[in-house]
C-alpha positions as CSV (number, residue, x, y, z in Angstrom):
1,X,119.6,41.4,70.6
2,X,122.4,43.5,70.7
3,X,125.0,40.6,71.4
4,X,124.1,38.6,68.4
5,X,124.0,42.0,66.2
6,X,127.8,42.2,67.7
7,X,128.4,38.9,67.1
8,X,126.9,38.9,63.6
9,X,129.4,42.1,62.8
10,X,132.5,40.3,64.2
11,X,131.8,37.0,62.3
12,X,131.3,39.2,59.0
13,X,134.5,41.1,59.7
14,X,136.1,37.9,60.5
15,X,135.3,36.6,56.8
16,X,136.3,40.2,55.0
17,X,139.4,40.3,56.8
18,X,140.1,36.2,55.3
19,X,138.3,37.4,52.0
20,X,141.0,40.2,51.7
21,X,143.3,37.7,53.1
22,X,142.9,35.4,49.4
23,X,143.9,38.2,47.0
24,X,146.6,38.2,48.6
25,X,146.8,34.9,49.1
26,X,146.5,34.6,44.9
27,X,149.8,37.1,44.7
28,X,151.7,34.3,47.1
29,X,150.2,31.4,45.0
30,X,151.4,33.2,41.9
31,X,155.1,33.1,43.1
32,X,155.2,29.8,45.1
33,X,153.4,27.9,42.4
34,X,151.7,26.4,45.6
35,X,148.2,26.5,47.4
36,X,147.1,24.3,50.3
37,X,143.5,24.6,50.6
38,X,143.0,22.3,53.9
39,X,145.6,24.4,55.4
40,X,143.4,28.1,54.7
41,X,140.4,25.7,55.8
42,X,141.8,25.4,59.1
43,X,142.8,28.7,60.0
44,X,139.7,30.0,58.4
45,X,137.9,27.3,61.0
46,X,140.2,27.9,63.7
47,X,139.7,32.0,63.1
48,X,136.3,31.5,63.1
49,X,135.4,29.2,66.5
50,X,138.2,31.7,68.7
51,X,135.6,34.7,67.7
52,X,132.7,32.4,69.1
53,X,134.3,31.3,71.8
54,X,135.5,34.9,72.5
55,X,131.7,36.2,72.1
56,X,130.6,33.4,74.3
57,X,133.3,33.7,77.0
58,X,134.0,30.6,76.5
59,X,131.0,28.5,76.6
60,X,131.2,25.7,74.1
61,X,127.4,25.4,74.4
62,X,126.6,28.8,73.0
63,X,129.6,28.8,70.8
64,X,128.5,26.0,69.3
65,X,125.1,27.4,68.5
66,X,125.9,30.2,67.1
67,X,128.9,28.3,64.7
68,X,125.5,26.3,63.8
69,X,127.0,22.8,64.9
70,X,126.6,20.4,67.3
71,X,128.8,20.7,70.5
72,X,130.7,17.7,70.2
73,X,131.5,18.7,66.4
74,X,132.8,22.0,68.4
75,X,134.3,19.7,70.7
76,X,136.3,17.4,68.9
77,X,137.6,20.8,66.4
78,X,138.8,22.6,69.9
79,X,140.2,19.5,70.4
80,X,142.0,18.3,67.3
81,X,143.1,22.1,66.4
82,X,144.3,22.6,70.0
83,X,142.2,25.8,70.7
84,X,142.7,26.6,74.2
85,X,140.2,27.6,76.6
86,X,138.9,31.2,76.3
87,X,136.9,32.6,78.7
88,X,137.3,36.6,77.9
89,X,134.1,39.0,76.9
90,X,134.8,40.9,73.7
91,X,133.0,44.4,73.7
């Protein structure tokens, strides 16, 4: 229980941090005129399976589960993003 209360608080931190991150991302749109919105997709995507992998040490399986896809979606997004392998237990 306590793991997915953990890993419930680091995916919600995850998504303030990139929430804070768009105000400021408004000021920088302001002065470049400019806004890629596949490009925040992805490193909002990438941000977000590293934190699962990181709570699952690395087990795509798991990671994939709690991402709520299937684990060759998971797959092919490690893949095509070139995520590296992460086998490390956040605390």
């Amino acid at each position: 229980m306590d793991s997915g209360f953990s890993l419930i608080k680091s995916l919600a931190t995850t998504l303030l941090a990139e929430i804070d991150s768009l105000s400021e991302s408004d000021k920088i749109l302001i002065e470049n005129g400019s806004f890629d919105l596949n490009e925040k997709v992805r490193e909002f995507e990438i941000k977000l399976i590293r934190t699962a992998l990181l709570k699952t040490r690395g087990n795509q399986r798991r990671a994939a589960s709690l991402l709520g896809v299937k684990v060759t979606t998971l797959h092919n997004k490690i893949k095509n993003y070139g995520i590296s392998s992460i086998k490390l237990a956040v605390d």
